[in-house]
C-alpha positions as CSV (number, residue, x, y, z in Angstrom):
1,X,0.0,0.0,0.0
2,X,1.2,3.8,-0.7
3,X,2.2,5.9,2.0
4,X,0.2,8.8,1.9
5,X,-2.9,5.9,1.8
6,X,-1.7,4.5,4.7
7,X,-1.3,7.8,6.4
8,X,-5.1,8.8,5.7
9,X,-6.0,5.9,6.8
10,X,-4.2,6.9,10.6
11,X,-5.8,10.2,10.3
12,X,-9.0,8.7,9.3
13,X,-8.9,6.7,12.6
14,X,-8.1,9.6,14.7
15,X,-10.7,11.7,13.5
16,X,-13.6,8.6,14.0
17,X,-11.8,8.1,17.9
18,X,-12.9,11.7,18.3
19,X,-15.7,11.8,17.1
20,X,-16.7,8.8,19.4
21,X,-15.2,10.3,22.5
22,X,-16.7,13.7,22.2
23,X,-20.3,12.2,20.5
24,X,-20.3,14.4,17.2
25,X,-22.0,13.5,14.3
26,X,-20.2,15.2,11.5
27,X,-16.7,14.1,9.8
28,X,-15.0,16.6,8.7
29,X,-13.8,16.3,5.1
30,X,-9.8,15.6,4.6
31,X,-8.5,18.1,2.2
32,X,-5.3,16.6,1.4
33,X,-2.8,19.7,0.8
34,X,-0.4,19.0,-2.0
35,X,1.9,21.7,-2.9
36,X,5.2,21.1,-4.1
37,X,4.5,17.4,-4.6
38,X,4.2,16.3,-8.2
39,X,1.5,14.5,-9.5
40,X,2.7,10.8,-9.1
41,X,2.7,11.6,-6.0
42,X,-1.0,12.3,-6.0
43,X,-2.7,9.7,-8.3
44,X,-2.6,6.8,-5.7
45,X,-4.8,8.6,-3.7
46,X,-6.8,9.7,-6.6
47,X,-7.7,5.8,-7.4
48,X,-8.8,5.4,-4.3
49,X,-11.3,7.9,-4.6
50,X,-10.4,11.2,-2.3
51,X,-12.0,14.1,-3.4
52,X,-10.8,17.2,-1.5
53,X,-7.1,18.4,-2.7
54,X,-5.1,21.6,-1.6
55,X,-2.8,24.1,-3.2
56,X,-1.5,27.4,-2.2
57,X,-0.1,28.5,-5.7
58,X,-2.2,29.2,-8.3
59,X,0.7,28.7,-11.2
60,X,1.5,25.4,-9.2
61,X,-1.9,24.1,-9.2
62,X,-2.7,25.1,-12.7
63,X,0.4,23.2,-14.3
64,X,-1.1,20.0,-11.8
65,X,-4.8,19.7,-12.2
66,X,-6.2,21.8,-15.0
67,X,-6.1,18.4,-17.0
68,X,-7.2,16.3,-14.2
69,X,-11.2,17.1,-13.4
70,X,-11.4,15.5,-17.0
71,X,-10.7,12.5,-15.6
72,X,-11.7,12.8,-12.2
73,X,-14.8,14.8,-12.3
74,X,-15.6,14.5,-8.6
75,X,-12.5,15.9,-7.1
76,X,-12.7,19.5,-5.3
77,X,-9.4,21.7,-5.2
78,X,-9.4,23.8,-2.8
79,X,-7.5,27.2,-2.4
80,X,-5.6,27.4,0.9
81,X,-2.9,30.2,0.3
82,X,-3.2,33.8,-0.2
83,X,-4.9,34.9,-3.4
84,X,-3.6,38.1,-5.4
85,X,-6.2,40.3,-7.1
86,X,-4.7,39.6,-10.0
87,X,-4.8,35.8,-10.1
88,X,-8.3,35.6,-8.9
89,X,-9.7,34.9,-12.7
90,X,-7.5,31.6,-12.6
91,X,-8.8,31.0,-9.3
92,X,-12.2,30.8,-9.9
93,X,-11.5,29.3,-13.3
94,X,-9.9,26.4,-11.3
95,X,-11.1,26.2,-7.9
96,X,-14.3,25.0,-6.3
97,X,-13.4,26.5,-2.6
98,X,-11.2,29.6,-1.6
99,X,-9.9,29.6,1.8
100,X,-8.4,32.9,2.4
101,X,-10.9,35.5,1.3
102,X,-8.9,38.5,3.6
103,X,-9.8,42.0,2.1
104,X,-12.8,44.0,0.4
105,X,-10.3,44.7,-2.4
106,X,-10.4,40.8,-2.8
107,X,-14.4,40.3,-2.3
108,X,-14.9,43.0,-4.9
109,X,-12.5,41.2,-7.7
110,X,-13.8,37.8,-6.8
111,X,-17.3,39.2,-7.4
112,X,-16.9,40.5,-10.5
113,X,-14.6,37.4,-11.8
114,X,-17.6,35.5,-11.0
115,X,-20.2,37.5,-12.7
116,X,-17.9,37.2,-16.0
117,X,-17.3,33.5,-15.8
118,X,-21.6,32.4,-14.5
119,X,-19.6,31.0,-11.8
120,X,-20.2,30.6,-7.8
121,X,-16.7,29.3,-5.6
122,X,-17.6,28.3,-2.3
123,X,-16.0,31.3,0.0
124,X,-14.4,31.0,3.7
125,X,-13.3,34.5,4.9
126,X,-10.1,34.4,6.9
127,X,-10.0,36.1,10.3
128,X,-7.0,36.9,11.8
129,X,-7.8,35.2,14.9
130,X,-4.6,36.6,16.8
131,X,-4.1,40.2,15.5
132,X,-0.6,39.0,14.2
133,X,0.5,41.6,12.1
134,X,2.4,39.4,9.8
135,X,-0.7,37.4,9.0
136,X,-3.9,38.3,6.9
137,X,-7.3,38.0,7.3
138,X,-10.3,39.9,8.6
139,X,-10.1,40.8,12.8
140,X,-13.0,39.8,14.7
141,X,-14.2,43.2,14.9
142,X,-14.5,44.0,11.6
143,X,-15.7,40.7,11.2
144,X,-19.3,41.9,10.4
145,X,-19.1,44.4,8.3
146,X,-17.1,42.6,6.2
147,X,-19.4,39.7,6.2
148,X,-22.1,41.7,5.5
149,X,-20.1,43.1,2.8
150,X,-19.8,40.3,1.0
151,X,-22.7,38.5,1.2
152,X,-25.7,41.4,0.9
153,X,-23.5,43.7,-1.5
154,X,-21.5,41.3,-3.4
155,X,-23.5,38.2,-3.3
156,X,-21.0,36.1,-2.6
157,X,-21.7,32.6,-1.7
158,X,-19.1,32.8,1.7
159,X,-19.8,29.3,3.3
160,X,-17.9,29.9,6.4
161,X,-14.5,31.2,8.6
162,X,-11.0,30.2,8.3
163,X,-8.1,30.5,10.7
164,X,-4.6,30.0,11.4
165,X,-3.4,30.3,14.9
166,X,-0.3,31.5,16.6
167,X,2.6,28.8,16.2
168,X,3.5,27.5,19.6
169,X,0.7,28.3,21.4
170,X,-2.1,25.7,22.2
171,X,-4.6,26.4,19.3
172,X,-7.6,25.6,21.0
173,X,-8.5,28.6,22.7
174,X,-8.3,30.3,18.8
175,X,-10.6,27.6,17.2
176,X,-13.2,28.3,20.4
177,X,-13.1,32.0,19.4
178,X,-13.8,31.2,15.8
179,X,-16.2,28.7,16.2
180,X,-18.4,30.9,18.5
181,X,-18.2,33.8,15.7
182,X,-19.0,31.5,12.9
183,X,-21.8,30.8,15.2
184,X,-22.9,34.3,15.4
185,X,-23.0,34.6,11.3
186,X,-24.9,31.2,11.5
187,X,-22.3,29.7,9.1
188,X,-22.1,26.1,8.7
189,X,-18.2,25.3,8.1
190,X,-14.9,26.0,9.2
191,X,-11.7,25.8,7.8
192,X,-9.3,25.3,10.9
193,X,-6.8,22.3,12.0
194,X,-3.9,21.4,9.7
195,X,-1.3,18.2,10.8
196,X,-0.2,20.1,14.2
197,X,-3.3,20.8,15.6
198,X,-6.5,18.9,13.6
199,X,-7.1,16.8,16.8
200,X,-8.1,20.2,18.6
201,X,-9.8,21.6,15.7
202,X,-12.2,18.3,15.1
203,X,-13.1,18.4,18.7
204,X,-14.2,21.7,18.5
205,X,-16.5,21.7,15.3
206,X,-13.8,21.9,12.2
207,X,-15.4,20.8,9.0
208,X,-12.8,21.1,7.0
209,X,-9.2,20.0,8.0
210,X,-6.3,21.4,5.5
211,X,-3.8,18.2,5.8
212,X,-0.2,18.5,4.2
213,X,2.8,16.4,6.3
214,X,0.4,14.4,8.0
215,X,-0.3,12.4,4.8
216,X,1.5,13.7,1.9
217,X,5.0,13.5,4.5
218,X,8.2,15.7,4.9
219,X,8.3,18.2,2.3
């Protein structure tokens, strides 16, 4: 058996021992982040039927998978870096999720990308859960507004909040604050727990888990 097929398979029996322990009744879906590993790499877990695939480069991802959805028509690529304005037509092109929706300037060019192509990308907007100055994202109190933004003045179809907390500090406490503001929004997803902290992030309501090293390995 491949190694990254054995390593889902750990991380698959994690996540169902949590779900168990702490009596939740949603999985959340694996996206299996693949940047910088070529595409041999990837079609093992393509035959075995894994839909949810992440890349943070937009140049990166197009040279991997803008031949593949002929193939595999089911997959979903997600968008987990940060997207420039002017790569967002490529983006929604290629993408079925964006993770990192972080500015108005971005909302605005997403929305009119959209409009051109008749297309919809499911939208998480990225807080900056810490106020980290070297990290993006919305803070929680403009959180709102932009929200509101988006989705009454743009019409964009944002499906939830993303997140990515301080390193080295226990991330719990950050997916708690997120979770309880996705709660105010009444927003049914979350983008939060990569491989040093998804155990935290399931048991507190992720939906979406944005793996790399924990199943692809050592870059």
């Amino acid at each position: 058996m491949h190694n990254s097929i054995e390593k889902l398979s750990v991380v698959k029996n994690k996540i169902n021992d949590i779900l168990s322990k702490k009596q939740l009744k949603t999985s959340p879906k694996i996206i299996i982040v693949t940047k910088t590993f070529p595409f041999k790499n990837i079609i093992p877990l393509l035959e075995i039927g894994h839909l949810h695939y992440g890349e943070n480069k937009i140049q990166e991802a197009e040279i991997k998978w803008s031949n593949v959805k002929n193939t595999y028509k089911n997959i979903k690529l997600h968008m987990v870096g940060r997207l420039q304005t002017n790569k967002v037509k490529k983006a929604v092109k290629l993408f079925d999720y964006i993770h990192s929706l972080d500015s108005e300037r971005l909302a605005l060019k997403l929305s009119e990308c959209e409009k051109e192509m008749n297309k919809k990308t499911k939208l998480f907007i990225q807080v900056n859960i810490a106020e980290e100055n070297q990290k993006s994202g919305i803070l929680l109190n403009h959180l709102d507004q932009f929200y509101n933004y988006c989705k009454k003045d743009l019409s964009l179809n944002v499906i939830g909040l993303m997140c990515l907390p301080p390193k080295n500090l226990d991330a719990s406490q950050y997916f708690k604050l997120l979770k309880d503001n996705s709660d105010k929004l009444n927003l049914n997803e979350l983008s939060m727990g990569m491989s040093s902290d998804f155990e935290n992030a399931i048991s507190i309501g992720s939906t979406y888990l944005r793996l790399g090293t924990a199943i692809m390995g050592d870059r």
